[in-house]
C-alpha positions in Angstrom: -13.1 14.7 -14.9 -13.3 11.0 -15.7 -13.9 9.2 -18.4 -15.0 5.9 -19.1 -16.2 3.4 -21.8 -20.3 4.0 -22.4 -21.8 0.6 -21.6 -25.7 0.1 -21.7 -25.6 -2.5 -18.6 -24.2 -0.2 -16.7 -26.4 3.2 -18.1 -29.8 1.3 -17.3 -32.1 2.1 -20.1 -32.2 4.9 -23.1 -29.9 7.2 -21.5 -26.2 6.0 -22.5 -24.4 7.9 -25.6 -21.9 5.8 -27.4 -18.6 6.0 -27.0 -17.5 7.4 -23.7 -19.0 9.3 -20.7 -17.5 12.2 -18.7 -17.8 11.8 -14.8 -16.9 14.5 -12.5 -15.5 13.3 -9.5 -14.8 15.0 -6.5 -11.7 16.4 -5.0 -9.5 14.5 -3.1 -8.6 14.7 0.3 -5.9 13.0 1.5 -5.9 13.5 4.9 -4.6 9.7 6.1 -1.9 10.2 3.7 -1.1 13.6 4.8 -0.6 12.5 8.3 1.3 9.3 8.1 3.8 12.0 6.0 4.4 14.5 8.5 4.4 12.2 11.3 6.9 10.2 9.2 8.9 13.3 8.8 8.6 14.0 11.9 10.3 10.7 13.5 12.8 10.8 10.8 13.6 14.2 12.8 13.9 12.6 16.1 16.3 10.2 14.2 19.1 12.7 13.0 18.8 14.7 16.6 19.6 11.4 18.4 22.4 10.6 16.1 23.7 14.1 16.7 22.9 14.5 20.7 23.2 10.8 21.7 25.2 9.1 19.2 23.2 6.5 17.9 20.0 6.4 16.5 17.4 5.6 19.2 14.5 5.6 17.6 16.3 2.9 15.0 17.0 1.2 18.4 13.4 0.9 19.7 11.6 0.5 16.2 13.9 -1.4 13.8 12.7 -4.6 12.7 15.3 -6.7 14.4 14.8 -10.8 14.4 15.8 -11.0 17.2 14.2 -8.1 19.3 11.0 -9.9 17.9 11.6 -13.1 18.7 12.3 -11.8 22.3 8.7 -10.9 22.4 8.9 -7.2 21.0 6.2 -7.7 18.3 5.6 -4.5 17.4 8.9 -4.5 15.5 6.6 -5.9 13.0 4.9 -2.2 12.3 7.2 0.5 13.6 9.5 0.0 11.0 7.6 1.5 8.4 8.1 4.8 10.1 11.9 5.3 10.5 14.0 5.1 7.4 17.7 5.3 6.7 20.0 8.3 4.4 18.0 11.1 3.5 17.6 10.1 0.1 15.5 7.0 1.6 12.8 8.9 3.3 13.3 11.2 0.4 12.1 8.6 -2.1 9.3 7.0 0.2 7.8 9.9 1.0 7.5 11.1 -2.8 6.2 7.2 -3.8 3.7 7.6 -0.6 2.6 11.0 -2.2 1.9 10.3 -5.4 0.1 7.0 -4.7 -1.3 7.5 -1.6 -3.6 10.2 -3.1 -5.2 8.7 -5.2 -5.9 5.4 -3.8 -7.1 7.3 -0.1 -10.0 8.6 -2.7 -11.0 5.8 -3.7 -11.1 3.7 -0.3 -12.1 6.2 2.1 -9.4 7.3 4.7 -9.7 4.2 7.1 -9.8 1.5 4.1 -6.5 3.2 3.1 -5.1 3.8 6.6 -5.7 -0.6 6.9 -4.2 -1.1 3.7 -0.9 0.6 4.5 -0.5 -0.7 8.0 -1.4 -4.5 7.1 1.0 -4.2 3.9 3.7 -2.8 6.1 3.1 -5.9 8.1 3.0 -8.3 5.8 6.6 -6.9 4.5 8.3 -6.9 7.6 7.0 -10.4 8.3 8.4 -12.0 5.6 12.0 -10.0 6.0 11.3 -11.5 9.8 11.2 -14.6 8.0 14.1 -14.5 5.3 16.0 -11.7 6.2 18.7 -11.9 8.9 19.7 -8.5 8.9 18.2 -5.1 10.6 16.0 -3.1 8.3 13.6 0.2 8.1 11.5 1.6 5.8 7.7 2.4 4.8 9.2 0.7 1.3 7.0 -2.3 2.2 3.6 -0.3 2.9 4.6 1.5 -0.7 4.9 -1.9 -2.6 1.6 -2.9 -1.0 0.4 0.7 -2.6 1.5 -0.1 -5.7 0.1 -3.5 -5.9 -3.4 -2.1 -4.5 -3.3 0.3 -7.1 -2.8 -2.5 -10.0 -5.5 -4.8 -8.2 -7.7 -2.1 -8.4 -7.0 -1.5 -12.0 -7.5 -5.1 -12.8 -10.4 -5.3 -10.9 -12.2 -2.5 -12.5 -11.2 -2.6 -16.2 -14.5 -2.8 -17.5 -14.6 0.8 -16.6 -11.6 2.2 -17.6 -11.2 0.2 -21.0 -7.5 0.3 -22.8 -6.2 2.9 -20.1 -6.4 0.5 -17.3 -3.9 -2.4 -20.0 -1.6 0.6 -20.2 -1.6 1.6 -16.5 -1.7 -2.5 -15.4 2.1 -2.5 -17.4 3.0 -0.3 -15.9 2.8 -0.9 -13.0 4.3 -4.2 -13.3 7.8 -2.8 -15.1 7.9 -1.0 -11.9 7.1 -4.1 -9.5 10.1 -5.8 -11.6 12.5 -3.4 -12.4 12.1 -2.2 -8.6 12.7 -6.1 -7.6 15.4 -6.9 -10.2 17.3 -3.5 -8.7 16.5 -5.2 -4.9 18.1 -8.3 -5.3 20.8 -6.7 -7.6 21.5 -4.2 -4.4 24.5 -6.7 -2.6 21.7 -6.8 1.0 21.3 -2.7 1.0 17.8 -3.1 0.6 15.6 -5.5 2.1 13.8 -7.3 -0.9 11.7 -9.4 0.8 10.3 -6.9 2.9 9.2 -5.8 -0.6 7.6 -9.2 -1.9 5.6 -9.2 1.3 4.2 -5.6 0.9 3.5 -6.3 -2.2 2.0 -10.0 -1.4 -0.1 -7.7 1.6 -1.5 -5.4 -0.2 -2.3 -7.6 -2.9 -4.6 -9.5 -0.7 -6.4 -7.0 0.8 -7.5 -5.3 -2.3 -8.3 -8.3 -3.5 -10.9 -8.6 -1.2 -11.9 -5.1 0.3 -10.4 -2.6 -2.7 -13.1 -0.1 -4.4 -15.1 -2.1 -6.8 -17.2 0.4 -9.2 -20.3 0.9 -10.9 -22.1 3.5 -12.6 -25.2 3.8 -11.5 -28.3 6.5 -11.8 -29.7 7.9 -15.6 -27.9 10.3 -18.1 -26.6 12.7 -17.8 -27.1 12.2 -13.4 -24.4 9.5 -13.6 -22.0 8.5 -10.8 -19.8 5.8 -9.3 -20.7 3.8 -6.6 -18.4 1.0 -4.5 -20.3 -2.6 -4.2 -18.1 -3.4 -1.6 -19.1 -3.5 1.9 -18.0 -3.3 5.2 -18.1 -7.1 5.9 -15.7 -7.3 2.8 -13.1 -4.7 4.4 -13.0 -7.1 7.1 -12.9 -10.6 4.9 -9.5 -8.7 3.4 -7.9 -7.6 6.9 -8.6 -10.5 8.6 -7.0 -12.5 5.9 -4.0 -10.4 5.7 -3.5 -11.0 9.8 -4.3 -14.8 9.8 -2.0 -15.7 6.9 1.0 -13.2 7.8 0.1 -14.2 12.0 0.9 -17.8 11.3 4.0 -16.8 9.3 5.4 -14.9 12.1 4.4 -17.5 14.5 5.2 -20.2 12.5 9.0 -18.2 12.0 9.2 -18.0 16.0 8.9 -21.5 16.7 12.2 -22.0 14.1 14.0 -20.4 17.0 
């Protein structure tokens, strides 16, 4: 159950109460999320049994976003990263952070919105580490920043609806985008920072433009939400993700 501040432009005519309104929404079923988890899981598997059959990490080897692997051509450096992590205690914290917001937010943009939103954000991330960041990294850190900034655009965009709660929730979420930075570029180069700042620059962007936009619509007590946006906006917000960070990895080949 939901609720949300009573507001007659949104309740149509002589049905709105004061106050606030309960809506029941429906369960959730994360399925995308569920799947990018065990598949996640299950490359991290591959990972330890090539370290213990082969000696190195192969998958790290094919996958790892590696300047210059992808300046050699092998562009899809650019995505496979967010699949293969590190210690167990990385995949251990990703995985939770992809749990707890991935629900939520799969909800509210459908299962292929969301599935877009974590890929783009996972390539916007590793672009700009392509860009600043020297060193080899993994992680599906930059697909979870880009969660966590779709999850405040959201907010933002919707706080007509959700009143004080959404302020609360909007901090938030920005002592974590800060205190997560400030321990990123306190970390000596053990975490990749800038993958971070472009997840988070990602995932901004697209639920800027394509992120669930509510309203309530129908007559009290027959109330429910409804998402103005449409499918021509899910595409304004992908294809502006892949132009801007395209010409940044483009643009970062050419400094070669």
């Amino acid at each position: 159950m939901n609720e949300i501040p009573a507001s007659p432009s949104d309740l149509e005519t002589g049905a709105a109460p004061s106050g606030t309104i309960a809506l029941r929404l429906p369960a959730v079923n994360a399925r995308v999320t569920n799947v990018i988890l065990g598949l996640t899981i299950f490359i991290y598997v591959l990972q330890v049994l090539g370290e213990y059959w082969l000696g190195f990490d192969v998958m790290a080897a094919l996958g790892a976003k590696s300047n210059e692997a992808i300046r050699a051509g092998e562009l899809w450096r650019l995505f496979t990263p967010i699949l293969l992590h590190g210690p167990i205690w990385h995949i251990g914290f990703n995985m939770y952070a992809l749990y707890s917001l991935g629900t939520g937010l799969e909800w509210r943009m459908g299962h292929g919105r969301f599935l877009l939103l974590y890929l783009l954000a996972g390539f916007a991330g590793n672009v700009f580490s392509f860009l600043i960041t020297p060193g080899q990294s993994v992680g599906a850190s930059t697909s979870i920043f880009g969660l966590i900034a779709a999850e405040g655009i959201f907010l933002y965009q919707n706080r007509r609806l959700f009143g004080k709660e959404s302020r609360q929730a909007m901090n938030n979420i920005i002592f974590v985008i800060i205190f997560n930075l400030f321990l990123g570029f306190s970390g000596g180069g053990l975490i990749d920072n800038w993958g971070h700042v472009g997840g988070l620059l990602g995932g901004a962007v697209f639920t800027w433009f394509a992120g669930p936009l509510w309203q309530v619509v129908g007559n009290f007590p027959d109330l429910r939400l409804a998402d103005q946006r449409e499918f021509r906006d899910v595409v304004l917000g992908a294809g502006t993700v892949i132009i801007i960070f395209s010409a940044l990895a483009v643009w970062g080949m050419s400094l070669s």
